[in-house]
C-alpha positions as CSV (number, residue, x, y, z in Angstrom):
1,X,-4.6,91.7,38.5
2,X,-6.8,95.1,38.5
3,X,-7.3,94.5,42.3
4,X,-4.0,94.4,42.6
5,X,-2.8,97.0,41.2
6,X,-5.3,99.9,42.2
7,X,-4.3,99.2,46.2
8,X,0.0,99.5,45.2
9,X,-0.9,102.7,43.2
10,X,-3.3,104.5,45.7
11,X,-0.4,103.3,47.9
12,X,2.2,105.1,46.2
13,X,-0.1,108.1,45.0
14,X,-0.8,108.8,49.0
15,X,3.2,108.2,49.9
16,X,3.9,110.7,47.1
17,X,1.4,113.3,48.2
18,X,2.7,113.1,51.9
19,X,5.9,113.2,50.6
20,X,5.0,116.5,48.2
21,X,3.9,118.1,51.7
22,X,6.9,117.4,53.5
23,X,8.9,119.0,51.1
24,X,6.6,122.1,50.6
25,X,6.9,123.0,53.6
26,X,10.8,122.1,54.9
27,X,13.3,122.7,51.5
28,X,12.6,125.4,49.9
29,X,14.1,125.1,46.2
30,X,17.6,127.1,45.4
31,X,15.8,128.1,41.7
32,X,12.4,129.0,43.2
33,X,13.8,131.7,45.8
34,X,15.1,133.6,42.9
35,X,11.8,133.6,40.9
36,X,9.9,135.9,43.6
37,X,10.4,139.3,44.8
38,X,12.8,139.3,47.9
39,X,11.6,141.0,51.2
40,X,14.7,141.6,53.5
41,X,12.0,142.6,56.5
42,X,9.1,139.9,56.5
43,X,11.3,137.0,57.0
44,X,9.5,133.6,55.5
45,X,12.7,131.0,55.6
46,X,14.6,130.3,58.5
47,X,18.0,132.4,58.9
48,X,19.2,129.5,61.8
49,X,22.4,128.7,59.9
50,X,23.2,131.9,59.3
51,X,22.9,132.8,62.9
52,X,25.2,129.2,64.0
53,X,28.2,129.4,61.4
54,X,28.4,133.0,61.6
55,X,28.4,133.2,65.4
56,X,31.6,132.8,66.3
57,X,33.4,135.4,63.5
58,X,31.5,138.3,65.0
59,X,28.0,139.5,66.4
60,X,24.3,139.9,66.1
61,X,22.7,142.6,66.9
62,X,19.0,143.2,66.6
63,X,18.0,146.1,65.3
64,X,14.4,148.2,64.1
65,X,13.4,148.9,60.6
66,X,13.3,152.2,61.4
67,X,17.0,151.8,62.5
68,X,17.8,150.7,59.0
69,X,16.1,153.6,57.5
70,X,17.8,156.2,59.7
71,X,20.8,154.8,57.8
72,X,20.2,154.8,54.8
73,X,18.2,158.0,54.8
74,X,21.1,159.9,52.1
75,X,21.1,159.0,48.9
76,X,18.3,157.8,46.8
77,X,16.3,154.6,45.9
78,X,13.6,152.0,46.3
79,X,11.4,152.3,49.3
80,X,11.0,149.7,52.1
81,X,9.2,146.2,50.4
82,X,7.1,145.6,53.4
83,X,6.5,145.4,57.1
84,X,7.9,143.0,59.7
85,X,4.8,141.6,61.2
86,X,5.8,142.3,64.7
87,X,8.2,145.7,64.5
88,X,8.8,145.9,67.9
89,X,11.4,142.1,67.1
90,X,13.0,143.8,64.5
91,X,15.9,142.3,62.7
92,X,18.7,140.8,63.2
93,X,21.7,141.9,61.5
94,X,25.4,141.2,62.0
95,X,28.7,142.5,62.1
96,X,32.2,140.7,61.9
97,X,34.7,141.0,64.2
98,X,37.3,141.9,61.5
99,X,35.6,145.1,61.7
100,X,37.5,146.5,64.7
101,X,39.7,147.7,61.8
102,X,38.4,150.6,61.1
103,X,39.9,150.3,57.8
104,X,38.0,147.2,56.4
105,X,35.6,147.5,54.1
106,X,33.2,144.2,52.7
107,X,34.3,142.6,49.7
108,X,38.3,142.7,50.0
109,X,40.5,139.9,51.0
110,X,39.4,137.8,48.3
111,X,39.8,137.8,44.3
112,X,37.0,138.4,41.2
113,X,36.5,135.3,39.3
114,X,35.1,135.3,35.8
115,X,32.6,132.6,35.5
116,X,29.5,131.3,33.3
117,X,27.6,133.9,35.5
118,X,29.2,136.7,35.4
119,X,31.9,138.3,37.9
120,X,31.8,136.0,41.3
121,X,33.4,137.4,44.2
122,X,35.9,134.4,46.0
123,X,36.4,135.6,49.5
124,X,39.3,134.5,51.6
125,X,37.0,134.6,55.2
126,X,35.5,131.3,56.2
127,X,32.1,132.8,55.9
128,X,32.2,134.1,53.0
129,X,29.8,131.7,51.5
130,X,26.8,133.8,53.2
131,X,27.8,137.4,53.5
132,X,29.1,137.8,50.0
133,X,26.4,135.6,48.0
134,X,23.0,136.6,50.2
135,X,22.0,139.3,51.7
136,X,23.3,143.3,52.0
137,X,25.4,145.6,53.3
138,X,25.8,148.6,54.6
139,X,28.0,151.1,56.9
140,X,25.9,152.4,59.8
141,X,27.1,154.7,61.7
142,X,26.4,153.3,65.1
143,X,27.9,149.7,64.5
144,X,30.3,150.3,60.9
145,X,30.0,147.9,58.4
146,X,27.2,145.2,58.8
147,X,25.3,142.2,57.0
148,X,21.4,142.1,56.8
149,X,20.9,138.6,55.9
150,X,18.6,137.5,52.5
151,X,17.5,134.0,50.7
152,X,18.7,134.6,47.0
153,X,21.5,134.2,45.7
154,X,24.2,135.7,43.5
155,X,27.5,135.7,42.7
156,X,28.0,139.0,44.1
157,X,25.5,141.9,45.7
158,X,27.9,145.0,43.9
159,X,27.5,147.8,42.3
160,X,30.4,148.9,40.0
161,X,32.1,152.2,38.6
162,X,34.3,151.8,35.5
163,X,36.4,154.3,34.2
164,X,39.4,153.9,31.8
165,X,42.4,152.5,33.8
166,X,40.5,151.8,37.4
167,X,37.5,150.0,38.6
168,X,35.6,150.4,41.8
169,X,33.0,148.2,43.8
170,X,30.2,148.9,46.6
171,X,28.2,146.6,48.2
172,X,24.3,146.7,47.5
173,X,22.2,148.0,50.3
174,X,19.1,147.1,52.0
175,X,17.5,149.4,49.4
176,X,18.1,147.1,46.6
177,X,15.2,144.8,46.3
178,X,15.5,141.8,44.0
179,X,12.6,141.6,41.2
180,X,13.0,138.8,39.1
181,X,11.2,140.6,35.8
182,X,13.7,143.6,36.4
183,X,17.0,142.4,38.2
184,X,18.6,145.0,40.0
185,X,19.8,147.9,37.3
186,X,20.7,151.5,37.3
187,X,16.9,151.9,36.3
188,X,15.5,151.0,39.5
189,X,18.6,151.8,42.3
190,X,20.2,154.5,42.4
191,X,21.2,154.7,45.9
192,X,23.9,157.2,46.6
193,X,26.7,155.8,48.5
194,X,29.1,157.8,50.9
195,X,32.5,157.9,48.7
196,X,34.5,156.6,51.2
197,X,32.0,153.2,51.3
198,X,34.0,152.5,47.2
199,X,37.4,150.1,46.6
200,X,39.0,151.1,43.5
201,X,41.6,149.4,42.1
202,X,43.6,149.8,39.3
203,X,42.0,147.7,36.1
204,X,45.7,145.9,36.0
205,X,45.5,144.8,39.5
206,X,41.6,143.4,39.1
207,X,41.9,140.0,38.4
208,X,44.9,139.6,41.1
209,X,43.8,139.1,44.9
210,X,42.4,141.8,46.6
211,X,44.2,143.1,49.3
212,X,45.2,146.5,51.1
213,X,48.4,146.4,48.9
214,X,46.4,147.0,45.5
215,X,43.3,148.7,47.0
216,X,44.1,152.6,46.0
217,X,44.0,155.0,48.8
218,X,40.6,156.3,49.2
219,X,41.3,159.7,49.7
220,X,41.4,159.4,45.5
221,X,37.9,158.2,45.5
222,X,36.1,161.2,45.2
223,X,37.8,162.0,42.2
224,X,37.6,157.9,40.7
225,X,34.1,158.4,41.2
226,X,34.1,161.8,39.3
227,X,35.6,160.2,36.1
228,X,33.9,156.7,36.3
229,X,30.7,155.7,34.9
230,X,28.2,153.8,36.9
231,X,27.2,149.7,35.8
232,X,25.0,147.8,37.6
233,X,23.2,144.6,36.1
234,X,22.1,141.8,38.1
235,X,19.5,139.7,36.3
236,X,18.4,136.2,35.6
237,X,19.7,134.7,32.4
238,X,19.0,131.2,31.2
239,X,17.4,130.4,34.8
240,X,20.7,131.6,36.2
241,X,21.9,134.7,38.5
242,X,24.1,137.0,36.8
243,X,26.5,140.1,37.5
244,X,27.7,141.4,34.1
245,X,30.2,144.0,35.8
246,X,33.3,144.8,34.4
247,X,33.8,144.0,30.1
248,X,36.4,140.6,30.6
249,X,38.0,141.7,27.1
250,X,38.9,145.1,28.8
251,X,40.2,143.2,31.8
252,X,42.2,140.8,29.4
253,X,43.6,144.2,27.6
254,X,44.8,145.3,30.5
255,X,46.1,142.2,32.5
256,X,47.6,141.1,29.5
257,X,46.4,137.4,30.9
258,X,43.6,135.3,29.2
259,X,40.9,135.1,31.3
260,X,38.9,131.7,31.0
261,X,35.5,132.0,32.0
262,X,34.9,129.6,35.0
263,X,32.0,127.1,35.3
264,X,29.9,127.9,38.8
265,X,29.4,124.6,41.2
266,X,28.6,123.8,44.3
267,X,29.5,122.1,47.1
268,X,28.7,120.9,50.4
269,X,31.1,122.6,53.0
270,X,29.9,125.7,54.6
271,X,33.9,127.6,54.2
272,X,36.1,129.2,51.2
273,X,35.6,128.3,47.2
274,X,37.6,126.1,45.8
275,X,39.0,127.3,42.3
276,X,39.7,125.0,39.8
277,X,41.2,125.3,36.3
278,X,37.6,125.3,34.8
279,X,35.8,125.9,37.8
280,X,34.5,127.1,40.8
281,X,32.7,125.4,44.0
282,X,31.0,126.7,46.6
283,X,28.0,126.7,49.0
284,X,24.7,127.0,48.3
285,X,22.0,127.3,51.4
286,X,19.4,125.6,51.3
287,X,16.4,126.8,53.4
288,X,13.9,125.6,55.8
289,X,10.5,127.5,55.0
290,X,8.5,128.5,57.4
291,X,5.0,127.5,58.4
292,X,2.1,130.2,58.4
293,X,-1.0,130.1,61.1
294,X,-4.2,130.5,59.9
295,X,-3.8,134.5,59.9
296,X,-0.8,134.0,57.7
297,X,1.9,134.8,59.9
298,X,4.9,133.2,61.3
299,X,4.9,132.3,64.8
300,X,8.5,131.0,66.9
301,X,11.1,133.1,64.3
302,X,14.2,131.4,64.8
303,X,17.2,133.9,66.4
304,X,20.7,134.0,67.2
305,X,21.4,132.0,70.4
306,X,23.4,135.3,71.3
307,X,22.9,138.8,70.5
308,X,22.7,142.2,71.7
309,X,19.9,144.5,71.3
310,X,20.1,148.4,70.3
311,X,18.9,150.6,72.4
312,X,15.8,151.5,70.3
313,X,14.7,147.5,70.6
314,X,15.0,147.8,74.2
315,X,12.7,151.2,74.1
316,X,10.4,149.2,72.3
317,X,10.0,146.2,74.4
318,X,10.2,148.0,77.6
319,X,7.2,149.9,76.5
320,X,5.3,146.9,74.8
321,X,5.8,145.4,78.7
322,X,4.3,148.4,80.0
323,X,1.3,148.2,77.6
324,X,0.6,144.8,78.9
325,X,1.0,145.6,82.1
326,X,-1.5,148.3,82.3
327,X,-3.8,146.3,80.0
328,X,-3.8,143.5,82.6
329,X,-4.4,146.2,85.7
330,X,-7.5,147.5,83.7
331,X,-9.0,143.2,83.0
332,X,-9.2,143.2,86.6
């Protein structure tokens, strides 16, 4: 019986352990992502479904680090996290094609849900699932408003102001780095926004849907920022992702609607959540991890199957070309 046995559970134990390696290195685990510091410029899960679904509702474009920081050079906050192992591929960031308006500003068109996890931001675009929940944003002033793409999730990368009748809303930039001992607080970013980069709304008009009609003209921001207090607290509570945001009692005060606090679930369609009466679905991504070489770096990134490059990224290669080419005239 002994002789048996041994043979079906060596069997098992090596199916299991090949298994166990599979896994390690294809799924990376939706919890596990948010239990390590998030680096927006060394890439180590693959961004290919980003780059498919995303495609077709506006562009790639890759860009330099140094690009980014040219950017994001007013204001104040956390430093770059790291280096991109080869600068001269830079990133790829994108922009969406509703951003011909030269009006539109991320996180409109699309309502604030109160849920187990804080305020979750239920966008009306189709690809709202990635840009809203991953990620950052920013407005650069070659391309407007666009998306640098992330791997941890939240119901919503904001920043708030709260004063006593309005609320306003900014998208977190690049500058925000996720921590999971310190969340993302008014402790550790304090970037400084461009006023105009703010939606304010009036507190009565928060928990309807989001649209130019109840957005307040932002000509009034500068002085809705004035009277309004900064909050920003995105943390991990009870293994979950949370954006406290706006008090709901406040929101209830001034709604005069009882808001029930949702349940968060997913699903498995890449497009729009679906609200229920106690809850609300959507897609999470789950990530293929990348394999490192010997040396520890990624080799064969995955990319867009279309983009543009800046004009810095074609500098940069141009000149990398030369190097090689002068390198292999002096080998001969």
């Amino acid at each position: 019986m002994l002789f048996l046995l041994f043979p079906a559970s060596l069997l098992f134990a090596q199916q299991d352990s090949a298994l166990l390696e599979k896994i390690k290195n294809i799924d990376v685990s939706l919890t596990s992502l948010e239990e390590v510091d998030e680096d927006l410029y060394e890439v180590s899960v693959s961004f290919q479904s980003f780059y498919d679904e995303l495609a077709a509702d506006g562009e790639w474009i890759q860009i330099s680090k140094e690009e980014i920081n040219e950017d994001l050079l007013e204001g104040e906050g956390q430093s770059f996290s790291g280096f991109m192992q080869n600068d001269d591929e830079g990133v790829f960031i994108w922009k969406p094609a509703i951003n011909k308006d030269a009006d539109w500003h991320p996180f409109t068109n699309g309502k604030w849900v109160y849920t187990n996890q804080g305020w979750l931001w239920a966008s009306d675009y189709k690809w709202g699932w990635a840009a809203y929940h991953y990620g950052r944003w920013w407005n650069s002033k070659n391309y407007g408003w666009v998306w640098l793409p992330g791997y941890v999730w939240a119901p919503a990368w904001v920043s708030w102001r709260i004063s006593d009748e309005h609320i306003g809303w900014v998208p977190l930039s690049p500058k925000a780095k996720w921590k999971p001992e310190d969340g993302i607080t008014t402790d550790n970013y304090n970037y400084k926004n461009k006023e105009a980069d703010w939606v304010f709304v009036k507190k009565s008009d928060f928990d309807n849907d989001i649209t130019k009609a109840n957005i307040i003209d932002r000509k009034q921001n500068k002085e809705l920022i004035k009277n309004s207090k900064k909050v920003l607290e995105i943390k991990k509570e009870n293994s979950r992702m949370v954006n406290r945001g706006p008090d709901v009692n406040d929101i209830k005060k001034h709604t005069g609607r009882d808001i029930k606090e949702k349940i968060i679930d997913y699903k498995y369609q890449r497009n729009k959540p679906s609200i229920g009466i106690n809850d609300v679905k959507l897609f999470k991504e789950n990530f293929k991890k990348y394999e490192k070489d010997a040396k520890g770096k990624v080799n064969n990134l995955d990319k867009p199957k279309k983009y543009k490059k800046s004009l810095k990224i074609k500098m940069m290669l141009k000149k990398k070309f030369k190097e090689r080419k002068n390198k292999k005239v002096q080998n001969k």
